[in-house]
One Martini backbone bead per residue (centre of mass of N, CA, C, O) as a GRO file, in nm:
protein
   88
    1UNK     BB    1   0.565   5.976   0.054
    2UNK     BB    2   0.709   6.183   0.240
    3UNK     BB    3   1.011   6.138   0.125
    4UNK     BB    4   0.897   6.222  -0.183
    5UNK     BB    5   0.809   6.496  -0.107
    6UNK     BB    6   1.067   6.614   0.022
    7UNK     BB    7   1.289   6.514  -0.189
    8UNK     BB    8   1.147   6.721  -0.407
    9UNK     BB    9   1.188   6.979  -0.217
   10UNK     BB   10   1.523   6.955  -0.196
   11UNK     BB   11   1.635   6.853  -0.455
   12UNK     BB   12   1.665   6.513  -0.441
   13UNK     BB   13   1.874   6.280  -0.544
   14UNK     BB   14   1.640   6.005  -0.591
   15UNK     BB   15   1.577   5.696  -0.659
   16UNK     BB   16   1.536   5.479  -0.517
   17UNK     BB   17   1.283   5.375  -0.213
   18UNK     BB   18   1.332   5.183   0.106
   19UNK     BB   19   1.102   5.060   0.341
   20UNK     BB   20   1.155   4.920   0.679
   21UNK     BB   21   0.974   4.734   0.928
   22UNK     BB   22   1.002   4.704   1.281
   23UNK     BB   23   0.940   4.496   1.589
   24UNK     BB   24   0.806   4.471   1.926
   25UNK     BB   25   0.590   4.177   2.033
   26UNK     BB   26   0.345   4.063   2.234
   27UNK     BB   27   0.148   3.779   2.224
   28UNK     BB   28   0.022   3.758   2.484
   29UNK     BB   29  -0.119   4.007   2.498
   30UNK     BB   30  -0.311   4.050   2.271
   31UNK     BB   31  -0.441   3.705   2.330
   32UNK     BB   32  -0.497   3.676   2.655
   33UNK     BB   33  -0.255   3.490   2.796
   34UNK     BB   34  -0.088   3.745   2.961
   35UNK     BB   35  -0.156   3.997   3.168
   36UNK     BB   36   0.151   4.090   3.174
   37UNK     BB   37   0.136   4.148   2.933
   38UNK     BB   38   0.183   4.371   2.638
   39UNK     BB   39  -0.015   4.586   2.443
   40UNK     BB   40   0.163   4.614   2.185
   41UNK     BB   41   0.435   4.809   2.090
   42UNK     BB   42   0.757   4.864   2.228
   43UNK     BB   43   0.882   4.902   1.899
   44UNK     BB   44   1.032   5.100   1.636
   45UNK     BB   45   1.168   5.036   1.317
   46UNK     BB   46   1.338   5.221   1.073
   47UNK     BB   47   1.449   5.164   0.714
   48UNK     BB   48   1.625   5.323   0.489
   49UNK     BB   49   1.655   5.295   0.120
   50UNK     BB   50   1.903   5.456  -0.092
   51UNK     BB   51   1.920   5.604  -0.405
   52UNK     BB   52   2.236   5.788  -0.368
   53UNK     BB   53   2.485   6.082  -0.377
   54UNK     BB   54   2.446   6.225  -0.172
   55UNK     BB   55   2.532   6.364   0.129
   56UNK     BB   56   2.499   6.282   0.466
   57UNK     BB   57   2.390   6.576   0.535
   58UNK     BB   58   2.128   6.550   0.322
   59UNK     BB   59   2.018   6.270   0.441
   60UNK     BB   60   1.980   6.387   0.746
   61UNK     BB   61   1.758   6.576   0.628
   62UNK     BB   62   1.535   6.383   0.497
   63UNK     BB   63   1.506   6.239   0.766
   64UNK     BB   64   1.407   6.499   0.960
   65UNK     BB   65   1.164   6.590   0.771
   66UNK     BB   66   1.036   6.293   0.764
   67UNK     BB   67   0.971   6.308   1.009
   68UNK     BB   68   0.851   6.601   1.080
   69UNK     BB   69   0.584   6.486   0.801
   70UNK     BB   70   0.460   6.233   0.935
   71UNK     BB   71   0.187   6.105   1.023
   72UNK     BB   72   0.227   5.844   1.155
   73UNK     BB   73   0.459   5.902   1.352
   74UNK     BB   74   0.341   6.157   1.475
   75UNK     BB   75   0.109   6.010   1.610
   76UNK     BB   76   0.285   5.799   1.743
   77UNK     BB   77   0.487   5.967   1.893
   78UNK     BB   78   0.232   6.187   2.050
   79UNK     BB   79  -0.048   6.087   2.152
   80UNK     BB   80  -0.321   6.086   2.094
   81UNK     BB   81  -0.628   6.188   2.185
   82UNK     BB   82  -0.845   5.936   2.286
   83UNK     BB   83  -1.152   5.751   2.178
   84UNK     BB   84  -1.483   5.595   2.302
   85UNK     BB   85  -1.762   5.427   2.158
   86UNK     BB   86  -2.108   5.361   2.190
   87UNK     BB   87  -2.410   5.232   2.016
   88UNK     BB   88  -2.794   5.154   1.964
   0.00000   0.00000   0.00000
């Protein structure tokens, strides 16, 4: 979503788009298996397919301000303060 409401604001000439996302996690930790395993992920990559024409300058600019206004990368990138809480 945010891919593609960037490239229509930069009026970036864009046809199809697709991202893969993919991680490193060990389920040792998630399972409560391995106390010394990390729980949840490592590692996370993402990868853009663009069906355009546009100079790498501008997919580059693309990718920049998409990352810059993505609400999900922003969460996961800053470590928002998190709490828990429990009601009776």
């Amino acid at each position: 979503v945010t891919l593609k409401a960037v490239a229509t604001a930069l009026e970036f000439k864009l046809g199809a788009a697709t991202v893969e996302a993919e991680g490193d996690l060990d389920f040792r930790g998630t399972l409560g298996v391995a106390k010394d395993a990390p729980v949840g992920f490592r590692a996370i990559r993402l990868n853009f397919g663009l069906d355009t024409d546009e100079p790498q300058e501008r997919v580059d600019t693309l990718l920049k301000l998409t990352e810059r206004y993505c609400v999900v990368f922003q969460t996961i990138n800053t470590r928002p303060e998190l709490t828990v809480s429990a009601q009776r």
